[in-house]
C-alpha positions as CSV (number, residue, x, y, z in Angstrom):
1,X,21.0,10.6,1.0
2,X,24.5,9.4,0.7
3,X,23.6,6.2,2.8
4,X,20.9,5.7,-0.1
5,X,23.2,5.7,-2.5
6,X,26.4,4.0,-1.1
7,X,23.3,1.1,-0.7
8,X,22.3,1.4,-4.1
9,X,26.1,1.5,-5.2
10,X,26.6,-1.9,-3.4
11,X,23.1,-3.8,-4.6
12,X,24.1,-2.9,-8.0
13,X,28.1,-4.2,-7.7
14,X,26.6,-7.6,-5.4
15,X,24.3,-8.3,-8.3
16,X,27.6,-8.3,-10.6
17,X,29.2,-10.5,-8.8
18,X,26.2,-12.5,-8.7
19,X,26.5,-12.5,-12.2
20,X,29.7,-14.0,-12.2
21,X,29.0,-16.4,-9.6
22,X,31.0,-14.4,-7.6
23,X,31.0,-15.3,-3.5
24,X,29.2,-11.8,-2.0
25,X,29.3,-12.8,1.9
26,X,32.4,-11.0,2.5
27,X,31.2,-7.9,0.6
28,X,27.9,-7.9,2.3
29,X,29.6,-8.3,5.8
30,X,31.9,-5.3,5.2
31,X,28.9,-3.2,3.6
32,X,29.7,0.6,5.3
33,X,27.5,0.7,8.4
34,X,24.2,2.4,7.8
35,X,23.7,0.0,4.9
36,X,21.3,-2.7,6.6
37,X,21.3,-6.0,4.8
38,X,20.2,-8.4,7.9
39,X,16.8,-9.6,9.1
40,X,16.3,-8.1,12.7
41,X,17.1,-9.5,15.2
42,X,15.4,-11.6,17.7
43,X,15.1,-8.9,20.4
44,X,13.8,-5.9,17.6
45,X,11.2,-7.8,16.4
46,X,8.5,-7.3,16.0
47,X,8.7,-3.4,17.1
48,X,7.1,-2.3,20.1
49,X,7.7,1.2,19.2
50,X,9.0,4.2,17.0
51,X,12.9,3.8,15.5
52,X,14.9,6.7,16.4
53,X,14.8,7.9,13.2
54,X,11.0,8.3,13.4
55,X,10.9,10.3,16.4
56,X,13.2,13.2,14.8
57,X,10.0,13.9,12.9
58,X,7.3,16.2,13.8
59,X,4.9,14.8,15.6
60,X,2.0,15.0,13.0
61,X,3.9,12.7,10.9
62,X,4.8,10.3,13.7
63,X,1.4,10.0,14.8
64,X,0.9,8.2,11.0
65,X,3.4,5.4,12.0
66,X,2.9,2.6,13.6
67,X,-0.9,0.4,13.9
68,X,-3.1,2.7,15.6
69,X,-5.5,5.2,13.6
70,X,-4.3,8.2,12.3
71,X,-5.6,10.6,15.2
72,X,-4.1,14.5,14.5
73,X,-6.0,17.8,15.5
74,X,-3.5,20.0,14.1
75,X,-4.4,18.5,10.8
76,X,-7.7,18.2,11.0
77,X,-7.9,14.6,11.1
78,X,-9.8,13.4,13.7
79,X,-12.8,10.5,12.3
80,X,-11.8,7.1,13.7
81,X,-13.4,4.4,12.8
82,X,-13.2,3.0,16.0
83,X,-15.1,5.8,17.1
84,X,-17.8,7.0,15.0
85,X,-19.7,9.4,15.3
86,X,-23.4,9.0,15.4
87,X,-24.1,11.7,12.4
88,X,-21.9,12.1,9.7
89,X,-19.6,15.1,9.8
90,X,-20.6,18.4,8.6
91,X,-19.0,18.0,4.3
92,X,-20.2,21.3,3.3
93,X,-16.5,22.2,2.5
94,X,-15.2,18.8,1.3
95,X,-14.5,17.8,-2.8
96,X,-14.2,14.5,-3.1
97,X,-15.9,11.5,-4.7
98,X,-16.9,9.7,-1.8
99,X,-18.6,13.2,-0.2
100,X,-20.2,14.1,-3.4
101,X,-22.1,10.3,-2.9
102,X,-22.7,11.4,1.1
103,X,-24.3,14.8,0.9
104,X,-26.3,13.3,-2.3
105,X,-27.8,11.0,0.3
106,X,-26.8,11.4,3.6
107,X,-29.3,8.5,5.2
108,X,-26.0,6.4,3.4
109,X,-24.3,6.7,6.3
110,X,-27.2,5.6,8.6
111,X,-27.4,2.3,7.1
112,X,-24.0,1.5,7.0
113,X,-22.4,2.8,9.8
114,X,-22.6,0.1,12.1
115,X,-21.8,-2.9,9.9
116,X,-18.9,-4.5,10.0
117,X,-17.2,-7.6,7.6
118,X,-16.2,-10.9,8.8
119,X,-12.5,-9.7,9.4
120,X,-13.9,-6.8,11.9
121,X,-13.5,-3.5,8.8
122,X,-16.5,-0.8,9.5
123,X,-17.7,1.7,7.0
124,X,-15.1,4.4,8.8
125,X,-11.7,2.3,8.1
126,X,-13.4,2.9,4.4
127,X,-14.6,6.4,4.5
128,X,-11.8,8.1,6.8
129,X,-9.2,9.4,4.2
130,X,-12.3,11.1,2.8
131,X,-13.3,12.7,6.0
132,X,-10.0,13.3,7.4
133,X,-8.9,15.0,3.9
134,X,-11.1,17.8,2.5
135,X,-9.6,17.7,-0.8
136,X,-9.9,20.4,-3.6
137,X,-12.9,20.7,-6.1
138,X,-9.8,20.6,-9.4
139,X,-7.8,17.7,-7.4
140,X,-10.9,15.2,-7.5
141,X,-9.7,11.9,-5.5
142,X,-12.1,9.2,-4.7
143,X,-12.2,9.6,-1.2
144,X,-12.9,6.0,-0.2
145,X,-10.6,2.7,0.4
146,X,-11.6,-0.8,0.9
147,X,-10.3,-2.2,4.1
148,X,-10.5,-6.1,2.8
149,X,-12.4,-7.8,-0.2
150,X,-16.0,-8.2,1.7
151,X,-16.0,-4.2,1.9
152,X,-17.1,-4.0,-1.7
153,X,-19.9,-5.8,-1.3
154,X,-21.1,-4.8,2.1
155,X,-20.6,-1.3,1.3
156,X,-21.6,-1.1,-1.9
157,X,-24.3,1.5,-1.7
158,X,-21.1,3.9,-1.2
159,X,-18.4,1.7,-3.2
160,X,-20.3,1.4,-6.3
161,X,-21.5,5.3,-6.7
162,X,-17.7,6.3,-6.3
163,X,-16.5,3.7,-8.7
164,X,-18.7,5.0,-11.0
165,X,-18.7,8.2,-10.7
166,X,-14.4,8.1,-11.1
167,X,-14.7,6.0,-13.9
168,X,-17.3,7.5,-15.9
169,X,-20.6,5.5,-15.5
170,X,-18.7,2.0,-14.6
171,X,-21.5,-0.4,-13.8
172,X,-21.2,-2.8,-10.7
173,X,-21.8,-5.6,-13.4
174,X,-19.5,-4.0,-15.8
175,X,-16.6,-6.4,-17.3
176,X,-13.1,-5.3,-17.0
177,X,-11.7,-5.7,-20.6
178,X,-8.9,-7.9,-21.3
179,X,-6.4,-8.2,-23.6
180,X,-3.5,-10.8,-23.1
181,X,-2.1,-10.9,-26.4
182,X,1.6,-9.2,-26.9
183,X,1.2,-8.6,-30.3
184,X,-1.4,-5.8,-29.7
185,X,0.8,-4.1,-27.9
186,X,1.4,-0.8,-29.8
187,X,4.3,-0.3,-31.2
188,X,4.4,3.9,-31.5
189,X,7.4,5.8,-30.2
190,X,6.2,7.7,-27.1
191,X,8.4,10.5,-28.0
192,X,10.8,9.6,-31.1
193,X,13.3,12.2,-30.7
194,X,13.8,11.9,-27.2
195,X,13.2,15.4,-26.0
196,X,10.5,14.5,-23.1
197,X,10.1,11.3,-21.5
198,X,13.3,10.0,-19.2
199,X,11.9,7.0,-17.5
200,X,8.4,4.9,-17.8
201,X,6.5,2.4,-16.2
202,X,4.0,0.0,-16.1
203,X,2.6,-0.6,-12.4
204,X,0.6,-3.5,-11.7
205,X,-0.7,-5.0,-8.3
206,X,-2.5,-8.0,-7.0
207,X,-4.1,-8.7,-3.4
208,X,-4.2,-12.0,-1.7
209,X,-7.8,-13.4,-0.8
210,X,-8.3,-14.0,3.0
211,X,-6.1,-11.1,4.4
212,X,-7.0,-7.6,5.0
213,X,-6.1,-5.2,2.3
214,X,-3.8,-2.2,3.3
215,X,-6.1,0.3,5.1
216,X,-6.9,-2.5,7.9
217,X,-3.8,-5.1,8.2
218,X,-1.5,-5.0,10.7
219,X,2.4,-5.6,11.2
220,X,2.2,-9.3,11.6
221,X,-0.7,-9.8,9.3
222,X,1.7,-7.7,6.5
223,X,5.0,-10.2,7.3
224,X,2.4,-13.4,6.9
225,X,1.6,-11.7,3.5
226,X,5.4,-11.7,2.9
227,X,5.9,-15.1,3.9
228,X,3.3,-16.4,1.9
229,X,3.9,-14.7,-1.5
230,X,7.8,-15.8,-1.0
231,X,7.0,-19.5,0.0
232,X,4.9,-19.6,-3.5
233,X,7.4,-17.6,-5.6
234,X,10.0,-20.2,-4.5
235,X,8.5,-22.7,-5.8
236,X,9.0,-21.3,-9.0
237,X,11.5,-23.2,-11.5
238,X,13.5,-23.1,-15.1
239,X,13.8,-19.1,-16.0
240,X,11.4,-17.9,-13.0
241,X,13.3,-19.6,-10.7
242,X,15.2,-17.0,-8.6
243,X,16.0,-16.0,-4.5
244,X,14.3,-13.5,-2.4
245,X,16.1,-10.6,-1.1
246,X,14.3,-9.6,2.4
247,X,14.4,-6.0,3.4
248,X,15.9,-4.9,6.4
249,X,13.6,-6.0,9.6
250,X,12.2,-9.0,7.7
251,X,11.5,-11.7,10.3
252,X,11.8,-14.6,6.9
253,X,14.4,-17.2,7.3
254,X,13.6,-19.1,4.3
255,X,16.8,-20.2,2.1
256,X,18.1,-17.2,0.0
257,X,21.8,-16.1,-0.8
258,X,22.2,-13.9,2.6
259,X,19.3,-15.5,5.0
């Protein structure tokens, strides 16, 4: 905890001095150790293994780091989509959207089971965080991930009942609505006296066409993601125009303040 927040401590002082057009280089090379501000190095990357840090842990959460499939008896997690089974697992205790489409029809699974998209995703790299977790009939999660963009479509007979049924009868040829303009924006005090609400945010996310989406990348393909977002942003100029700050074990080496 205290390394957090020395770290935290020094981005907030460097981005002063930034400010000021102050030089940071010295600060940065006499950060207190413990605060990492480099790319790795050479030899560390990429990692053939678990940090240190990593293997302090208990060996259920270990076995979620790292590329392979989450594979843990203790907790019940055992469906790999690189081993399916030939019948679908026994859901008569599971609570989730995606089981709720599966024991509706099981002959689902059947048909899909044995597809696969062009970038190599089966139905189990969809369908295993609803298998591996049971989930709880008041705690309703979808159940169901896409590994890359083609999964929607190829696996729609399963995507398309659990979108719907999470968003309340959303059609598979139902239109987002849109609304760009700021001046619609509502301007209503969340909570005018200030009693309640300490922090707020608006979260937003994109994906980039011809990669894998989370569920299925891997290491490298997640660092080419890096270095093509960063080579676009770059490009940026006038008020958008700005540096990229890599986090520690970044392989980039594209121009920025400290790389």
């Amino acid at each position: 905890m205290n390394i957090f927040i020395e770290g935290v401590a020094n981005f907030i002082r460097w981005e002063e001095m930034l400010e000021k057009k102050e030089d940071i280089e010295a600060e940065i090379a006499s950060a207190k150790p413990g605060v990492e501000c480099t790319g790795a190095s050479a030899e560390s990357y990429p990692p053939t293994g678990l940090s240190a840090n990593v293997k302090t842990l208990p060996e259920w959460i270990q076995l979620g780091c790292g590329e392979a499939e989450y594979n843990c008896p203790e907790k019940g997690a055992t469906f790999l989509a690189a081993n399916m089974p030939a019948t679908l697992p026994d859901l008569k205790d599971h609570n989730n959207y995606l089981t709720d489409v599966l024991k509706a029809d099981p002959t689902i699974y059947d048909r899909l089971k044995d597809k696969k998209t062009s970038m190599g995703v089966n139905l189990g790299h969809c369908i295993k965080t609803g298998i591996d977790n049971k989930g709880h009939p008041m705690i309703k999660t979808c159940g169901v991930v896409a590994g890359d963009e083609e999964s929607w479509t190829l696996f729609a007979e399963v995507m398309d009942k659990v979108v719907s049924a999470r968003h309340g009868g959303y059609a598979p040829d139902a239109k987002h609505p849109t609304d760009m303009n700021p001046d619609n924006i509502s301007t209503r005090k969340i909570d005018p006296e200030n009693k309640y609400v300490l922090t707020s945010r608006c979260r937003t996310g994109r994906s980039v066409r011809g990669f894998p989406l989370p569920p299925c990348n891997s290491f490298q393909q997640r660092r080419d993601i890096e270095d093509c977002l960063v080579k676009g942003l770059l490009k940026l100029d006038g008020e958008l125009k700005g540096d990229y700050f890599p986090l520690a074990g970044s392989p980039l080496t594209l121009p920025s303040p400290w790389v």
